[in-house]
C-alpha positions in Angstrom: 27.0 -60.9 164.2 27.4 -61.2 168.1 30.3 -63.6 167.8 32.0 -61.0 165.3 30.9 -58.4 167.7 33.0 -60.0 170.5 35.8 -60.7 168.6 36.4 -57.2 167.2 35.8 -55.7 170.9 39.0 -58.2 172.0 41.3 -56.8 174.1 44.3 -59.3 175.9 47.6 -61.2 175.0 46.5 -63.9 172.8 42.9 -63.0 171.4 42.3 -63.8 168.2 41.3 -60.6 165.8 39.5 -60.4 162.6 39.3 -57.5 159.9 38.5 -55.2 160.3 39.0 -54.6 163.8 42.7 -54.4 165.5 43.7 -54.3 168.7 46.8 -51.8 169.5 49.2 -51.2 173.1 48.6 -47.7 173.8 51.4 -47.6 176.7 54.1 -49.7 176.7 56.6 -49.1 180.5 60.2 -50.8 179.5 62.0 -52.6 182.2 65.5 -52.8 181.0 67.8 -55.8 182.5 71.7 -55.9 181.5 74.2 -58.4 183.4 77.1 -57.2 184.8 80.0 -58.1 183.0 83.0 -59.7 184.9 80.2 -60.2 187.7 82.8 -62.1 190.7 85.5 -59.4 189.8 83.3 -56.2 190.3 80.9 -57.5 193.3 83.4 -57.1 195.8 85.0 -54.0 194.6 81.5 -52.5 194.5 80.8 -53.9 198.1 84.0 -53.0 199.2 82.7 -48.9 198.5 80.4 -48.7 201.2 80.8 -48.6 205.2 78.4 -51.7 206.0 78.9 -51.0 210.2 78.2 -46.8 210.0 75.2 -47.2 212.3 73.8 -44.2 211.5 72.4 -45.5 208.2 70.7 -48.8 210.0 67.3 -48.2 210.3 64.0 -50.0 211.0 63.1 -51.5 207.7 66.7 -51.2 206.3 70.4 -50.4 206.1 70.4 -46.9 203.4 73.4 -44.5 203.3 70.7 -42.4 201.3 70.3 -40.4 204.1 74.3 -40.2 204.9 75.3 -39.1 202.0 72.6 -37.0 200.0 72.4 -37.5 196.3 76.5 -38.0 195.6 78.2 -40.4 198.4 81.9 -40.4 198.3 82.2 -43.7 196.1 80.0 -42.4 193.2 83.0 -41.9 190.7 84.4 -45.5 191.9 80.9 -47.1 191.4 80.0 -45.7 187.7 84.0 -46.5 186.8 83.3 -49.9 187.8 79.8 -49.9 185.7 81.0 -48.0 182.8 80.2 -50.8 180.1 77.2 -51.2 181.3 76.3 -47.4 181.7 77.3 -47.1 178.1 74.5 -50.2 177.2 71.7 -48.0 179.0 73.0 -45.1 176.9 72.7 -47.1 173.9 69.4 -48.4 175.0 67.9 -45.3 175.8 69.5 -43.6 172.8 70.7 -40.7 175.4 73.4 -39.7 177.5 72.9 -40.4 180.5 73.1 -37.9 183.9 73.2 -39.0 187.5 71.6 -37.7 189.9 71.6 -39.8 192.6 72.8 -43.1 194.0 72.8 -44.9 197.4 73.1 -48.1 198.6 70.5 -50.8 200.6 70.7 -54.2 202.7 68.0 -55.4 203.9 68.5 -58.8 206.5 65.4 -60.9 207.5 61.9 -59.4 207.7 63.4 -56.1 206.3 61.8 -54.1 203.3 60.9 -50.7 201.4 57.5 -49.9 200.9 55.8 -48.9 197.7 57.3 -45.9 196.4 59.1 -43.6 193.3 61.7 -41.7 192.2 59.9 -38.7 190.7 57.9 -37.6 187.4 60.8 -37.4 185.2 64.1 -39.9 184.4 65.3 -43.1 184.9 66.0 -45.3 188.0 68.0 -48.5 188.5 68.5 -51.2 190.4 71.7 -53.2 190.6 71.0 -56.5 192.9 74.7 -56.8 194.8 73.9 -59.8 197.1 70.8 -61.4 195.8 69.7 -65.1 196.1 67.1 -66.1 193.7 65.8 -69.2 195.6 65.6 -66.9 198.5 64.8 -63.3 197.3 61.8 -61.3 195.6 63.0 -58.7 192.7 61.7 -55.8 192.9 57.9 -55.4 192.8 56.6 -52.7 189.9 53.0 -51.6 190.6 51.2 -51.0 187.3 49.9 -46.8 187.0 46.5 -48.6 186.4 44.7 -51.3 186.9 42.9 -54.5 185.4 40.4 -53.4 182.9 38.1 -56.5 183.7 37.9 -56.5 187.2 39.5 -53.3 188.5 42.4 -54.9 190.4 45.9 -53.7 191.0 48.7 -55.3 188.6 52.0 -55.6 189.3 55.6 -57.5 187.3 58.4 -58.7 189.4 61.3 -59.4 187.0 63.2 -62.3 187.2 66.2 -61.1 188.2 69.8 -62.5 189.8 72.6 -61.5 191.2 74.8 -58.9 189.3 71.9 -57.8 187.4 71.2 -54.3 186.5 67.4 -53.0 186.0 66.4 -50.0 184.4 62.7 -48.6 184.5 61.0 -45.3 184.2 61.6 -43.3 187.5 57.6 -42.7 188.3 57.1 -46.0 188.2 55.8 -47.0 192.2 57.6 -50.2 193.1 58.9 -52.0 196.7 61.1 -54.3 197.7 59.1 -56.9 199.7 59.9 -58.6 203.1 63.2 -60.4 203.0 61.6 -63.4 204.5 65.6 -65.4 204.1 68.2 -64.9 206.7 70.6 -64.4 203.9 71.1 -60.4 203.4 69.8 -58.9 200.2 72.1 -55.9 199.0 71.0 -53.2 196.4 72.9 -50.2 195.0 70.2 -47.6 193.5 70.4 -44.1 191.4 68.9 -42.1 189.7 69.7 -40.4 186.1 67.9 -37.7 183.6 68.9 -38.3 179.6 70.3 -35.6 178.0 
């Protein structure tokens, strides 16, 4: 009885369940990845957008024209022309048009970072990794809205991710960017959007 007991009461990836019981996800937060089509052709008309040397967006932890610009920098037509394929796969994925309501841009060189953080209650934010080295840069870090049912510690998902790749994730979900501990720059565009 105990042994059936345990069974039933199961509740992780890969436990074995008998009938009666069942175990079921209650919550389920998607991460959504799509490539960036035509990758070398776009990076450096993307890059070419933003004004790497205006030293009013260099700040301690990292270079942000969030701050410059507010939630619609000059280049946001330019930018979503260049992703418009991959916009549309969001849409698709989503099953929503999609609104933008913000987008900025963010290098971070060695020993630079953004602390944990979010985007708001309600939407979508992404991530589009510009200049991104996978032997020598950390995806973004997602911080789980609870923790380990067994023994109470935080959880958290770093994607693998590379360069040209473009993550999706529900905007109140807290996440950082951890120290670049590489000497090679780590470039991010960001926004914001509300399905409609």
């Amino acid at each position: 009885m105990r042994l059936r007991l345990v069974r039933a009461l199961t509740w992780a990836r890969g436990w074995q369940v008998s009938e009666p019981a069942r175990v079921d996800q209650a919550f389920s937060i998607p991460v959504i990845t799509v490539q960036v089509s035509e990758w070398a052709t776009k990076k450096p008309q993307l890059l070419a957008l933003v004004d790497w040397d205006d030293e009013s967006c260099k700040k301690t932890d990292q270079f942000t024209d969030y701050y410059r610009h507010g939630d619609r920098p000059p280049y946001l037509n330019d930018f979503f022309d260049t992703l418009r394929h991959e916009v549309e796969i969001v849409a698709q994925i989503v099953r929503a048009s999609l609104s933008v309501t913000s987008l900025w841009a963010q290098r971070y060189t060695r020993s630079q970072y953004m602390g944990p953080h979010n985007h708001g209650a309600v939407g979508y934010s992404a991530v589009l990794y510009a200049e991104y080295d996978p032997d020598a840069h950390t995806g973004t870090q997602f911080i789980s809205p609870f923790n380990n049912f067994t023994n109470g510690q935080s959880m958290t998902y770093t994607p693998k991710v590379k360069e040209g790749d473009l993550i999706v994730f529900p905007s109140a979900l807290l996440h950082s960017a951890l120290p670049n501990e590489s000497k090679k720059q780590r470039t991010i565009f960001s926004f914001n959007f509300l399905t409609e």
